[in-house]
N, C-alpha and C positions, 0 to 999 in steps of 0.2 A: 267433791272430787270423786271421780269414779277410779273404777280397778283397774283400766286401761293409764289414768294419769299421775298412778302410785308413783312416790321417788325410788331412783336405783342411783346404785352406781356401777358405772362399767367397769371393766377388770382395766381397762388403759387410764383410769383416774377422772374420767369426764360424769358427772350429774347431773340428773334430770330427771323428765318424765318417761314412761313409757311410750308417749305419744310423739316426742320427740326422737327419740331412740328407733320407731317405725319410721318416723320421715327420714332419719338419717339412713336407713338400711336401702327405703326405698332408694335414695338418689344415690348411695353408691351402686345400687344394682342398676339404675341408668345411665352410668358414668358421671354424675355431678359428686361431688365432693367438694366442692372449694363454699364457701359461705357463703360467698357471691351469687350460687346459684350456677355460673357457671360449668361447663363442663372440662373437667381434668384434662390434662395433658394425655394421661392414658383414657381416658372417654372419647376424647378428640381424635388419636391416633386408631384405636377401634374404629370410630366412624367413617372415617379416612380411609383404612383398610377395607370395609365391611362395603362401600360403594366401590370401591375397583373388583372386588369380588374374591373369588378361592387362591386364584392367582397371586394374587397381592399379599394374598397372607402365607402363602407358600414361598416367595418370593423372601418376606420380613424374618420368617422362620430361616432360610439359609444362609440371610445376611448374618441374621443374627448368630447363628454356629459358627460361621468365620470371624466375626467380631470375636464373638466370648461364647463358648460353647454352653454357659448355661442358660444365657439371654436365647438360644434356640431351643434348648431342649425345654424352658419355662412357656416361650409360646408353641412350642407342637406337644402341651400337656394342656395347655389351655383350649388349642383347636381341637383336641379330642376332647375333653370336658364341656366344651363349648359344641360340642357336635359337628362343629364347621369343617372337619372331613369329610365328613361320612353324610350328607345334604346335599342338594342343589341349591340352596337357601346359605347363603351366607351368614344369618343370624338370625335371633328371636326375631327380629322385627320385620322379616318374610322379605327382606331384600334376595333380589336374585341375584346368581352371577355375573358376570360381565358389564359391571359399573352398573346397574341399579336395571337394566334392561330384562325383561321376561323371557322367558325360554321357548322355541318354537312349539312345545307340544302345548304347554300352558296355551297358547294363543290359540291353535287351533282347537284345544276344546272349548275354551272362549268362544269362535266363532262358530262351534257348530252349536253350541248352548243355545245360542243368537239364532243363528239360523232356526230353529227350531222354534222358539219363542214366536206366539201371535200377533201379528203386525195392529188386528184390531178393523184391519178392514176385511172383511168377508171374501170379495173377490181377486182381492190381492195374493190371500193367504189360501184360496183352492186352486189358483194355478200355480202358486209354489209348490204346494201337497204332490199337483198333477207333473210338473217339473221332478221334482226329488223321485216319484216313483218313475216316472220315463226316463230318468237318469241312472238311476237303480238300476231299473232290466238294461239298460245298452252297458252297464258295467258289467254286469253279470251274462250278458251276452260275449261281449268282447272276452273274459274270463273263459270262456267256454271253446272259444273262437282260438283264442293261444293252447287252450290244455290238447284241441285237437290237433293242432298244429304241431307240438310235441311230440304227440303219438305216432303221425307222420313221419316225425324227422327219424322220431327212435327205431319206424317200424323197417325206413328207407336204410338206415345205417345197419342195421339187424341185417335184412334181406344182402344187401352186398356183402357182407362177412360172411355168410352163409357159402353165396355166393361163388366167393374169393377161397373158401373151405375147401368146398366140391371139385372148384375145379384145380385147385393144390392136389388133392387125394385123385384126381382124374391122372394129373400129368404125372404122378410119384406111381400110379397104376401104369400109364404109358413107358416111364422110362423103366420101370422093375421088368415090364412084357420085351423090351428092346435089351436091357442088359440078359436076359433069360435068353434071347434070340442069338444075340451079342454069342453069348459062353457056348452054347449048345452047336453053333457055327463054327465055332472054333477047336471045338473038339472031333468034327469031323473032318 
């Protein structure tokens, strides 16, 4: 018998080995608990939840406060314990949100991984190389192409305020030269 298969007893009255007492912990921490192997009612409803996603548990959280206030406040202690707030991961077991579906960034780093990755045929893979740089410079062209374009707009709306200044201080110099005209007419 090794030190792993010493007898215990648990503080609930149950006996055994050590090595039993790990399988037991393990399958509560997967949600089995029943002897059957089975998983729990609450293993089942996690799992249930954990495929519709953050929703879904945010959703069971506020039934649950209108039900019985502590049946919510036990599962939004458990989503924070669980992490399941504060993730895009709805659980340990890297499920995403939105029922078991990946998240658009995930995918596109997926596909530029891929993209990048050697196809294995030579000629395939230097006019990909010679693609992605000729795509590269028209990106970074066109990039160039809108900042000047900007500077344009900014330079053409600048210029008319200026403008629209001058010739404000032009006509407030006209009519002050006419009201002086004005007064000085009138006193003789």
């Amino acid at each position: 018998m090794t030190s792993s298969d010493t007898d215990f007893s648990a503080a609930d009255g149950r006996r055994g080995t050590w090595t039993q007492a790990q399988e037991r912990v393990r399958h509560i921490a997967e949600g089995f608990d029943r002897p059957s192997g089975g998983p729990s009612w609450l293993g089942r409803a996690e799992a249930w939840l954990d495929a519709r996603g953050k929703g879904a548990w945010i959703a069971a959280m506020v039934v649950g406060f209108v039900a019985f206030w502590p049946i919510g406040l036990a599962l939004l202690a458990y989503m924070i314990w669980s992490k399941r707030m504060f993730t895009s991961s709805s659980g340990p077991r890297g499920r995403f949100c939105g029922g078991g579906r990946r998240s658009a960034s995930w995918e596109q780093a997926r596909s530029f991984r891929d993209a990048m990755r050697p196809s294995g045929n030579g000629a395939f893979d230097s006019y990909k190389a010679d693609m992605l740089k000729r795509l590269e410079q028209e990106q970074r062209d066109f990039e160039a192409f809108l900042e000047r374009l900007r500077e344009a707009k900014d330079k053409a709306e600048f210029d008319q305020f200026m403008d629209e200044r001058e010739r404000r201080a032009r006509e407030a110099e006209t009519q002050g030269a006419e009201d002086e005209a004005g007064a000085l007419a009138r006193r003789d």
